[in-house]
TORTILO-412753 format. One line per 5 residues: for each residue x, y, z of C-alpha. Coordinates in pm, whole numbers, plus 50000, padded with zeros to 5 digits. Example, Ala and Ser with C-alpha at 12.3 -4.5 7.8 and 13.67 -1.06 7.14 Angstrom:
2
51230 49550 50780  51367 49894 50714
//
This chain:
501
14936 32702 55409  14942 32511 55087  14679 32236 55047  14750 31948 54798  14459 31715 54720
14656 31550 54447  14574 31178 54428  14898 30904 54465  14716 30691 54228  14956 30615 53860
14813 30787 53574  14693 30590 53255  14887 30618 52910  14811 30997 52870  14757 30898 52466
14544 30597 52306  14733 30523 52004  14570 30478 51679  14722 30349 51376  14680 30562 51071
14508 30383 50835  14410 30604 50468  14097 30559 50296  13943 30847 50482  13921 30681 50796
14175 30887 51020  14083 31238 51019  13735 31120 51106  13852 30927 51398  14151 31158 51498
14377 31445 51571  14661 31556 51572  14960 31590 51831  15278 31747 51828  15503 31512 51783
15911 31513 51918  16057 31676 51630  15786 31947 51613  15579 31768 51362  15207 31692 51364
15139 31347 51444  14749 31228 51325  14636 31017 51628  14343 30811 51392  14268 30517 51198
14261 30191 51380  14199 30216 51787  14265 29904 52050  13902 29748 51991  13725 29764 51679
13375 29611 51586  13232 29554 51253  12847 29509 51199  12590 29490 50909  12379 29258 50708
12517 29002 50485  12732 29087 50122  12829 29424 50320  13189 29404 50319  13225 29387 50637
13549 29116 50677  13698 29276 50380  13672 29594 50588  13823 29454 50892  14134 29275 50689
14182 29584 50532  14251 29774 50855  14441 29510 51007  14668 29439 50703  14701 29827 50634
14807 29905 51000  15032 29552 50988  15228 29659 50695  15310 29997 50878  15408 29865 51203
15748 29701 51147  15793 29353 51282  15381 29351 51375  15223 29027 51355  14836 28954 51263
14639 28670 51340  14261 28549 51234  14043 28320 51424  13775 28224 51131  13433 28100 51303
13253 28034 50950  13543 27847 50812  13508 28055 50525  13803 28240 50486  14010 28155 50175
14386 28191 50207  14464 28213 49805  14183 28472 49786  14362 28663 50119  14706 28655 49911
14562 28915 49620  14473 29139 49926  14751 29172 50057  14979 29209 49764  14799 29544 49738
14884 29657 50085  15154 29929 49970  15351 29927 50298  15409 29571 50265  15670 29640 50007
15567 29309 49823  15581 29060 50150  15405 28764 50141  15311 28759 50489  15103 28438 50488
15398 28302 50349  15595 28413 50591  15370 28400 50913  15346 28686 50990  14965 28680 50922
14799 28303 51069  14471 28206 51008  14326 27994 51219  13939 27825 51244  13685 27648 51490
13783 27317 51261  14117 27350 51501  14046 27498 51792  13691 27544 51973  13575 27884 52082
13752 27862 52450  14027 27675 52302  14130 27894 52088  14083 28234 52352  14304 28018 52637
14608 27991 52378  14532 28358 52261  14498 28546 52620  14868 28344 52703  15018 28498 52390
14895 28791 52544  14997 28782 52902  15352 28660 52753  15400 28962 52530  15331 29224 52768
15623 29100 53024  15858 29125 52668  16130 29411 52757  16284 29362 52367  15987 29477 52172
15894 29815 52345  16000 30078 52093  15966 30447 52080  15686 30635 51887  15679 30975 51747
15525 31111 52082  15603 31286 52354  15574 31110 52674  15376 31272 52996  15708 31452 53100
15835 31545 52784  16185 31422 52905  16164 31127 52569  15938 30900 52352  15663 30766 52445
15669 30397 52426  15470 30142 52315  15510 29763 52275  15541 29650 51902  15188 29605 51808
15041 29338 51717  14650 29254 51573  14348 28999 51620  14076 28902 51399  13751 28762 51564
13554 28700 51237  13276 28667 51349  13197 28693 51738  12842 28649 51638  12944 28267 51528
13172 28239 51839  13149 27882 52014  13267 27734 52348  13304 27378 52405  13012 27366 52677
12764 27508 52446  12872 27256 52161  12854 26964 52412  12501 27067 52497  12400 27088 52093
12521 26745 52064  12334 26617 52389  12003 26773 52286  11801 26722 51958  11619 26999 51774
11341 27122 52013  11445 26922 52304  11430 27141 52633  11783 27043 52741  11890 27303 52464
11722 27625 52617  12005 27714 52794  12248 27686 52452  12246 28092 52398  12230 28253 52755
12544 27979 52869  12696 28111 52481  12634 28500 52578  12795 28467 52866  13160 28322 52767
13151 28647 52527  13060 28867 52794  13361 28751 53032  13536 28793 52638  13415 29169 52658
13496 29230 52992  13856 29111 52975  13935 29281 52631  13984 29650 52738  14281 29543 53007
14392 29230 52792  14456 29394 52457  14553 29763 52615  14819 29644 52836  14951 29433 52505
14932 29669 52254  14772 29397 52070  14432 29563 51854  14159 29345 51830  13893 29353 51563
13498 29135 51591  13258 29113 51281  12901 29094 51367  12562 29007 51245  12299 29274 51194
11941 29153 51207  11594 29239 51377  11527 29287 51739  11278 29095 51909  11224 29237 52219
10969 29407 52295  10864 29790 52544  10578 29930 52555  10368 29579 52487  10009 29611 52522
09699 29841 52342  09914 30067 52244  10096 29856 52044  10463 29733 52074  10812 29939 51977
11134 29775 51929  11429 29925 52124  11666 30106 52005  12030 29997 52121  12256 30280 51976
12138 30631 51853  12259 30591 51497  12126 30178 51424  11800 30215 51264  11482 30152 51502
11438 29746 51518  11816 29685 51413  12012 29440 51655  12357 29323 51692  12357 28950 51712
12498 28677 51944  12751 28939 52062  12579 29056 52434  12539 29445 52502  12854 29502 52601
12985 29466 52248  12874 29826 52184  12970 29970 52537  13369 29850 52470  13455 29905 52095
13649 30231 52017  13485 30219 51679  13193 30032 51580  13130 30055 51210  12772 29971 51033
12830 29855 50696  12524 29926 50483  12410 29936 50127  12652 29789 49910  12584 29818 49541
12830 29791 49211  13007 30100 49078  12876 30079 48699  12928 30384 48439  12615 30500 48222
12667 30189 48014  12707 29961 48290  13027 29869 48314  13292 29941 48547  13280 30316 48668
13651 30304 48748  13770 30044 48505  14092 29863 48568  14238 29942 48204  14089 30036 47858
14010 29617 47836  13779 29668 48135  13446 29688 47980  13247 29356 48085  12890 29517 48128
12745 29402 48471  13086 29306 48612  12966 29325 48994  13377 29330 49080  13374 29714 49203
13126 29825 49459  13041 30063 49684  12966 30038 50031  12840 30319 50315  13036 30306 50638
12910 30500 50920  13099 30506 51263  12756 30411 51510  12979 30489 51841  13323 30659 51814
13506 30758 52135  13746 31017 51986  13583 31135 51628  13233 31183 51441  12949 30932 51535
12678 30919 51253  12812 31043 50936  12786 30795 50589  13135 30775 50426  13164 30548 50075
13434 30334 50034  13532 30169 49738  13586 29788 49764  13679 29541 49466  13580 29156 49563
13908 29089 49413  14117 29348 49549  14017 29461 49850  13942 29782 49987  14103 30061 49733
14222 30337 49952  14366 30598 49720  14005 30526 49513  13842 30539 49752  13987 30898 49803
13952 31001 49465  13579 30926 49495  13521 31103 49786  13677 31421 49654  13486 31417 49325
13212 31350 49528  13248 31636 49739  13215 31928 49447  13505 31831 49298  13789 31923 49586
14112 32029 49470  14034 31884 49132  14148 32133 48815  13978 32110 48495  13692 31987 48364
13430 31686 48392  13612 31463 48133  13991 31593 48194  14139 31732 48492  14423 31713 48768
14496 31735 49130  14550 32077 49211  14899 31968 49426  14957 31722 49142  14898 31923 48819
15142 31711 48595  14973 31425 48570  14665 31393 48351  14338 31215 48505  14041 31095 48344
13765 30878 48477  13866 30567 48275  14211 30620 48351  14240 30733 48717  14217 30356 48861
14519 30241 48663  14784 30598 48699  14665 30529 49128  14789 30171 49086  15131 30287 48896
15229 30597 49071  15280 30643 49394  15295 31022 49423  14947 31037 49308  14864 30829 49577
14995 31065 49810  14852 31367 49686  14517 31207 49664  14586 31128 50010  14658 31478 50140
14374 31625 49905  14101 31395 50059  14227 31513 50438  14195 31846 50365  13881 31819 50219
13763 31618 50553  13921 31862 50752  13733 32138 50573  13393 32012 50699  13447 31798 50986
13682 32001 51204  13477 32314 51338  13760 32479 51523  14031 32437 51252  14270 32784 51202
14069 33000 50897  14442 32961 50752  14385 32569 50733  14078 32610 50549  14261 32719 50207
14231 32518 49872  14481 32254 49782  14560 32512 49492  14640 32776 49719  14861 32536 49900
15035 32418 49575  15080 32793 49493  15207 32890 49811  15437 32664 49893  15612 32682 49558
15655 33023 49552  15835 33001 49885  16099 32710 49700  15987 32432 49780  15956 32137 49552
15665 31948 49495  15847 31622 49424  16032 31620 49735  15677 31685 49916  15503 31418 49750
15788 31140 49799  15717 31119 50213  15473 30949 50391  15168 31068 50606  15117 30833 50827
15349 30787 51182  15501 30456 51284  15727 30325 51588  16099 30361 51568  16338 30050 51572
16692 30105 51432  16749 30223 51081  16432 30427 50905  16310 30220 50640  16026 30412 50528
16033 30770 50344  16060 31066 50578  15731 31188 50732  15474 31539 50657  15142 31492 50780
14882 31707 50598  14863 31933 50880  15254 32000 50846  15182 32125 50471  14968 32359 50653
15137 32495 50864  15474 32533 50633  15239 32832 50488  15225 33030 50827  15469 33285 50854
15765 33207 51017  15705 33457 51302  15388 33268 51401  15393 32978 51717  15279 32716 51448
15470 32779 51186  15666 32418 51037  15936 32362 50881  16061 31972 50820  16355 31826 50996
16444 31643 50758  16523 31938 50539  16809 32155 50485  16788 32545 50434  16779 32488 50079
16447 32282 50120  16591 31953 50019  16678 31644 50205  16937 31633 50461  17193 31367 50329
17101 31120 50540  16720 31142 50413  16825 31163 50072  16999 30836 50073  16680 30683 50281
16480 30810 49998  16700 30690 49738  16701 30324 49906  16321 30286 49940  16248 30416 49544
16513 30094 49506  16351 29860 49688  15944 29991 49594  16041 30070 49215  16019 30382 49146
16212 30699 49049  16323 31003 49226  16241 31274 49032  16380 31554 49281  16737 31333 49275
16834 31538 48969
//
């Protein structure tokens, strides 16, 4: 007799999708998957619900826009929108950011709508959540937007699909208002006891907020992003002789720390919950700009490029706890392939050739880098951008993945070496793209290898993980349909084709 005590019940989505994002922020979140056409898909970057915390002048909105605009501009026909509760957020300012989204391919997208930025001078707290949570119910009963990703679905019979994504700003919750509570401010001076109730009637519309996000967004594929306050705690255990100790909310917040105006559940529901902390300026020994935009960029004390620790206080699929630097320019925006740079250098120098004042990328030897010139060759070449890229994963993957293959762990020089001597040409590596998006008619981005795929091109062929791209021929170039997808995106992004020779 067989006995089945298999339950009826429909499985969830057997894969959370994250959006890859750069900037060192998708290995640390991730992993990867096999994808459809044997490749290695890196599930990391930007999950469903994302939170955003830290004192003030921490980056922490430039952060969140950068993730949102990033994982916009690789999404085709995604849509973003901002609700601003500090009426702070300047559109002009917003424009310079997002012309130096890459993916973008020059889009205005304020222009164009496709990124709306809306404030409490327009619609009220509740207001504005009623018109949002319709958008929301309305998209998810849309049959014409669900497209396939690189993934296998459950069965492995086709792609898995997801609904075109689309992205939500809440910036901040802490400053979130509902009507009710701003009624009662307005019916009750200063001190007046009718007021009392202002913050427990306020915590509880963001609560019901909370509680209805994880369904809401999921089932709309729609990834939704809150900024909020970091200050003191003030209550109290242990009150009495012995003196009192502040309570500690999350493992990795310092002793005292407190989210605030966002309710408890703020850290229970976010996929990510980043602590931005200790933001300083990026000066040289002579105080100017470390990483200086040209050889004009000398202005002693010009505060423009910072740093800024990020550490991930409660992930649900990566590393909790561990300080990462970004690089952010108040200008500019977060500066992912600096960003890399910096953490490689940092790092004793990964997959860097030469010395202290001259030296190369290992996978990128032809190009020349110095300190005072690496900013401006990142902003003008786009296959350093993508080696920097792959060099900073590998590096992350060195030290934060325990269980990767010994073969994995080799140097970026090995790789380089390795994979040319088996014919293949660096210039055709370098001109693809790393990161996965959906599929809706005609490709319009270059073809995709994922850092792991470089990998595991240097297995023998004889071995279960070996790669080899599909979108190569035996002679290790592009198949003619990817060479003329290559050839139309260095059209349309500028630049040239150096394997097309």
């Amino acid at each position: 007799m067989q006995i089945d005590l298999r339950t009826k019940l429909t499985p969830a989505a057997h894969i959370k999708l994250m959006i890859n994002i750069g900037a060192g922020l998708d290995i640390s979140t991730g992993h990867y998957i096999k994808g459809r056409r044997n490749e290695s898909v890196l599930n990391g970057g930007l999950a469903a619900i994302t939170g955003y915390t830290g004192i003030g002048n921490n980056f922490k909105s430039t952060f969140e826009h950068f993730q949102t605009l990033t994982a916009m501009s690789r999404m085709m026909f995604s849509t973003g929108k901002t609700y601003d509760t500090e009426v702070n957020i300047h559109e002009d300012h917003q424009r310079e950011v997002v012309s130096r989204i890459e993916a973008f391919h020059g889009e205005d997208v304020l222009d164009t709508g496709r990124w709306s930025i809306t404030d409490k001078t327009v619609y009220v707290g509740d207001e504005w959540y009623k018109e949002h949570k319709k958008e929301l119910e309305e998209k998810v009963k849309r049959k014409d937007i669900v497209v396939n990703t690189p993934f296998w679905n459950r069965e492995r019979t086709g792609a898995f699909t997801m609904l075109i994504p689309t992205f939500t700003e809440i910036d901040s919750f802490s400053e979130f208002e509902t009507s009710d509570v701003i009624e009662m401010q307005d019916k009750n001076d200063l001190g007046e006891g009718g007021g009392n109730m202002i913050h427990q009637r306020q915590g509880l519309a963001k609560t019901r907020i909370l509680m209805e996000a994880p369904r809401l967004h999921g089932q709309a594929y729609d990834y939704l992003q809150m900024v909020a306050h970091l200050g003191k705690e003030s209550t109290l255990q242990n009150a009495g002789p012995a003196g009192s100790v502040p309570i500690q909310k999350l493992k990795h917040l310092k002793n005292g720390d407190k989210i605030k105006g966002v309710t408890d559940k703020f850290t229970f529901i976010t996929h990510n919950l980043w602590h931005c902390f200790n933001s300083a300026p990026l000066f040289d020994s002579n105080r100017a700009p470390e990483y200086p935009r040209n050889q004009d960029d000398t202005l002693k004390l010009d505060t423009d490029l910072n740093t800024v620790q990020i550490r991930n206080l409660r992930s649900k699929s990566g590393v909790s706890g561990m300080a990462f630097t970004l690089i952010v320019s108040q200008k500019e925006g977060v500066l992912p392939s600096l960003t890399e740079f910096h953490h490689i250098k940092e790092q004793g120098r990964f997959g860097l050739e030469g010395n202290n004042i001259n030296y190369s990328l290992a996978i990128y030897p032809e190009v020349k880098l110095q300190r005072t010139t690496v900013r401006r060759k990142i902003d003008s070449d786009p296959m350093l951008r993508r080696a920097l890229n792959i060099t900073s994963e590998m590096c992350q993957m060195s030290y934060l993945w325990h269980t990767l293959r010994p073969e994995f762990k080799i140097a970026p020089k090995d790789l380089y070496e390795k994979l040319k001597a088996d014919g293949f040409d660096w210039s055709i590596l370098l001109t693809t793209r790393g990161w996965w998006t959906h599929e809706h008619g005609e490709q319009h981005e270059l073809p995709f290898l994922s850092t792991m795929d470089l990998l595991r091109m240097t297995l023998p062929k004889e071995d279960r993980d070996h790669y080899f791209p599909y979108w190569m021929g035996e002679d290790k170039k592009p198949l003619p349909q990817y060479l003329d997808l290559i050839q139309r995106c260095a059209e349309r992004d500028g630049f040239t084709y150096l394997a097309a020779a």
